[in-house]
Each structure stands twice: as structure tokens, then as C-alpha cells.
KEGU-33649 format. One record per residue (C-alpha): residue number from 0; residue in one letter; x negated, z negated, y. Coordinates in pm, 1 decimal, padded with zeros to 6 digits, m for minus. Example, Ala and Ser with C-alpha at 12.3 -4.5 7.8 and 13.67 -1.06 7.14 Angstrom:
// KEGU-33649
r n = 0, res = a, east = m01230.0, up = m00780.0, north = m00450.0
r n = 1, res = s, east = m01367.0, up = m00714.0, north = m00106.0
***
This chain:
// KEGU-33649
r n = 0, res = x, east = m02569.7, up = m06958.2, north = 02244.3
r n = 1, res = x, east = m02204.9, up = m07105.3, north = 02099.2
r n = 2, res = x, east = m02035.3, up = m06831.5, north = 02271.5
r n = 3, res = x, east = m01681.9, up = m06902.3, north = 02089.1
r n = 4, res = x, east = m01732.1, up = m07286.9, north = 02207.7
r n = 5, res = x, east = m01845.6, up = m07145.7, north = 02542.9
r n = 6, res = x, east = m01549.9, up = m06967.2, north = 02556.4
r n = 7, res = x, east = m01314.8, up = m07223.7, north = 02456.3
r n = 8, res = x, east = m01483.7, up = m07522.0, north = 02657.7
r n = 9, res = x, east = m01496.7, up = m07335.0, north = 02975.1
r n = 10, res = x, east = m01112.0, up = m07292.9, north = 02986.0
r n = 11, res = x, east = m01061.2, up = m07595.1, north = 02797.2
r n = 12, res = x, east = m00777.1, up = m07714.5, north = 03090.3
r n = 13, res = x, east = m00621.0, up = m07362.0, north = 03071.7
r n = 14, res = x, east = m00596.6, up = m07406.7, north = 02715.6
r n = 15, res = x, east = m00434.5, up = m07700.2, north = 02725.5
r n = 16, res = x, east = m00176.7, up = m07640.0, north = 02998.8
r n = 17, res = x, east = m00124.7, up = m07309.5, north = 02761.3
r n = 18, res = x, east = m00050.6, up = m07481.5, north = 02478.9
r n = 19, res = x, east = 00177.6, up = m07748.0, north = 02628.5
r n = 20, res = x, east = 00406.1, up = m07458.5, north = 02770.8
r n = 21, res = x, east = 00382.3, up = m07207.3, north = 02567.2
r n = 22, res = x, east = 00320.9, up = m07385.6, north = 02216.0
r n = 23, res = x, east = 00498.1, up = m07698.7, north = 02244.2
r n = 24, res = x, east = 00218.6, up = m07876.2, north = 02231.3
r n = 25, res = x, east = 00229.5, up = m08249.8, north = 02338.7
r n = 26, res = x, east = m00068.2, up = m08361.9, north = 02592.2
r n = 27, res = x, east = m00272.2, up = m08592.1, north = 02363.6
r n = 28, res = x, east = m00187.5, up = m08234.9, north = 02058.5
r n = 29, res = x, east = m00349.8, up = m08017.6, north = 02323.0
r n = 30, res = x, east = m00623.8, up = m08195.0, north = 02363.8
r n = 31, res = x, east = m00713.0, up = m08296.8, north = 02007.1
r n = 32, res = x, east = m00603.8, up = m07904.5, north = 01925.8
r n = 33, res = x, east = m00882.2, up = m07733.2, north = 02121.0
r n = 34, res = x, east = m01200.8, up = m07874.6, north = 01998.0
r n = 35, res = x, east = m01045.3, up = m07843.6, north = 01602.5
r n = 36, res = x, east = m00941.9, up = m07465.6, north = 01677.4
r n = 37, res = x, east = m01315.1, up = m07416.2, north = 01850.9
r n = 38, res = x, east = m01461.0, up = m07477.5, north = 01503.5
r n = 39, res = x, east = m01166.3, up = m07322.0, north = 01290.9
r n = 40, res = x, east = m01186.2, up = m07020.7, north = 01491.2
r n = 41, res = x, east = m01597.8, up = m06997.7, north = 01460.8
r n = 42, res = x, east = m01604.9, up = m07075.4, north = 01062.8
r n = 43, res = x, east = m01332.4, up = m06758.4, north = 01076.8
r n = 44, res = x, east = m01527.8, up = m06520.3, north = 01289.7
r n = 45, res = x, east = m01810.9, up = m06616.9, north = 01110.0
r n = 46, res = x, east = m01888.8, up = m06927.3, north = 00940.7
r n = 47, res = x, east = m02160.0, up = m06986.3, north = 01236.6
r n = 48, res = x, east = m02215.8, up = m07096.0, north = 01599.9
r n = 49, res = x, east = m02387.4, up = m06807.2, north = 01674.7
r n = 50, res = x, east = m02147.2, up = m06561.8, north = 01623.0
r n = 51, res = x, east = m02236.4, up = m06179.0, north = 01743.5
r n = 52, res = x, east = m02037.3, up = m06116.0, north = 02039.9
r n = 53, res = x, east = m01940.1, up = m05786.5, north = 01934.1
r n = 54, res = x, east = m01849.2, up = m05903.5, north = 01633.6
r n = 55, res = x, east = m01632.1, up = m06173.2, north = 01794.0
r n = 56, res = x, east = m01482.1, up = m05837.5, north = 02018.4
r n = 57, res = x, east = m01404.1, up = m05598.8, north = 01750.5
r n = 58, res = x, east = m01164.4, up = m05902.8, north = 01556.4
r n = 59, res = x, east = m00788.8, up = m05843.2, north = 01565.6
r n = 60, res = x, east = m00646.1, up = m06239.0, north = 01641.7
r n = 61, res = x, east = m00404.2, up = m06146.3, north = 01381.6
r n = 62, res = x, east = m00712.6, up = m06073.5, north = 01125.3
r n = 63, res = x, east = m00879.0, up = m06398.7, north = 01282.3
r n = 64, res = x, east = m00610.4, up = m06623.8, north = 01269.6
r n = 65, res = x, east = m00510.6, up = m06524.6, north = 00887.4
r n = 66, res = x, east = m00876.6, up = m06645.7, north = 00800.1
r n = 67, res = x, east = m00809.1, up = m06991.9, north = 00975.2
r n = 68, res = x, east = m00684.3, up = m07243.5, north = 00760.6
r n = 69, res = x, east = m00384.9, up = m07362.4, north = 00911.2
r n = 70, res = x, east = m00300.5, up = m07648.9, north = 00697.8
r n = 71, res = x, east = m00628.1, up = m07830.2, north = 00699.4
r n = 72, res = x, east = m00625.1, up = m07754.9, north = 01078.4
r n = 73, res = x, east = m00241.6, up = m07887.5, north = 01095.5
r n = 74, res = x, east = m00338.9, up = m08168.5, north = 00891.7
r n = 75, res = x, east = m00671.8, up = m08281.8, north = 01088.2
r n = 76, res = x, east = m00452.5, up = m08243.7, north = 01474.4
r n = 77, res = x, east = m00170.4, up = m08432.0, north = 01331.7
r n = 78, res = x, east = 00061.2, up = m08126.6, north = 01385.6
r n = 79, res = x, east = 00281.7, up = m07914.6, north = 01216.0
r n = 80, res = x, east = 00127.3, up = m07563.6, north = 01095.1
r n = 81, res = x, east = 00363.7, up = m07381.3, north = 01261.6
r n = 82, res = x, east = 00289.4, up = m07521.2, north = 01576.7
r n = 83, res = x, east = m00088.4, up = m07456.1, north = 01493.5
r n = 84, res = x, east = m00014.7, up = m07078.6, north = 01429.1
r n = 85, res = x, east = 00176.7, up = m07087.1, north = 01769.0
r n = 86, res = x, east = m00096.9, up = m07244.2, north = 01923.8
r n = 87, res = x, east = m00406.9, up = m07060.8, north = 01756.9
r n = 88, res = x, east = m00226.0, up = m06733.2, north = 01913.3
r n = 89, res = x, east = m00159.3, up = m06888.7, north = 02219.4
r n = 90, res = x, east = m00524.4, up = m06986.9, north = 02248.4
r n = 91, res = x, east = m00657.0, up = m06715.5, north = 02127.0
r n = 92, res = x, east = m00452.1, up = m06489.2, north = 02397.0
r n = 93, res = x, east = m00548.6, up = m06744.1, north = 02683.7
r n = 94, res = x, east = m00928.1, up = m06726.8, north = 02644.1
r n = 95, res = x, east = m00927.2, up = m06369.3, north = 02596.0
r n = 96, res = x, east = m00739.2, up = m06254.5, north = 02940.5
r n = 97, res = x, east = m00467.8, up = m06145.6, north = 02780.4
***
């Protein structure tokens, strides 16, 4: 199972309205932003799909998001890296109830 795609796909429309409003990301940003952050995020928790869940659980976003890296992800969205950090918390938040 790709539970961190599974997670991010299923509240793929919550992620983007997230992002627009609480990022500043642009529609067509959004949407380019959540399948680019799906993979960032897995390569970070750990480098494959099938990452352990309670691995996944016990990460900090903080931790998680210092192992993404934001420039490539900037670069490959078209987006500014501070706007990727924004939106890698945001995202991150979102799809864990938070």
C-alpha cells in the first residue's frame, strides 16, 4: 500500500483549497504542488512507497519537512521555496487532522 499517496490523493481537493488560502498558492500551483510534495514527502519519510505507518506517525513535520528538498521541489512546481515551505506545512497539517 502507498499510504503517504493514499493519504495525500484522498484529500487531494482539501489540499488544494488549503493551499490556495492558507499558502498563497495559485489554482493551477496547487494542483501541480500536491502530486510533487506526495513524492518529496515519501523519499523524506523514507525513500519508498511503502513507508511503515508508524514510522510515517512518529515523524515531527518539522523533522520531515527539513529532509524535503525545497529547492528542487520549488524549482520542479514553478514556485518560490518559500511558498513550498508554506505549503509543505500547510499540507502536511491538512492531511494529518490537524
Amino acid at each position: 500500500m502507498d499510504l503517504i499517496t493514499n493519504l495525500f490523493g484522498d484529500k487531494r481537493n482539501e489540499l488544494i483549497k488549503v493551499l490556495m488560502k492558507s499558502a498563497g498558492f495559485g489554482p493551477g500551483q496547487a494542483a501541480s504542488f500536491v502530486p510533487a510534495a506526495t513524492a518529496a514527502v515519501t523519499k523524506a519519510a523514507g525513500g519508498t512507497k511503502a513507508v511503515d505507518p508508524k514510522k510515517l506517525a512518529g515523524l515531527d513535520a518539522s523533522k520531515l519537512i527539513a529532509k524535503i528538498d525545497i529547492p528542487a521541489l520549488a524549482s520542479k512546481v514553478g514556485v518560490d521555496k518559500g511558498l513550498v515551505t508554506s505549503g509543505s506545512r500547510s499540507s502536511l497539517r491538512s492531511s494529518s487532522g490537524r
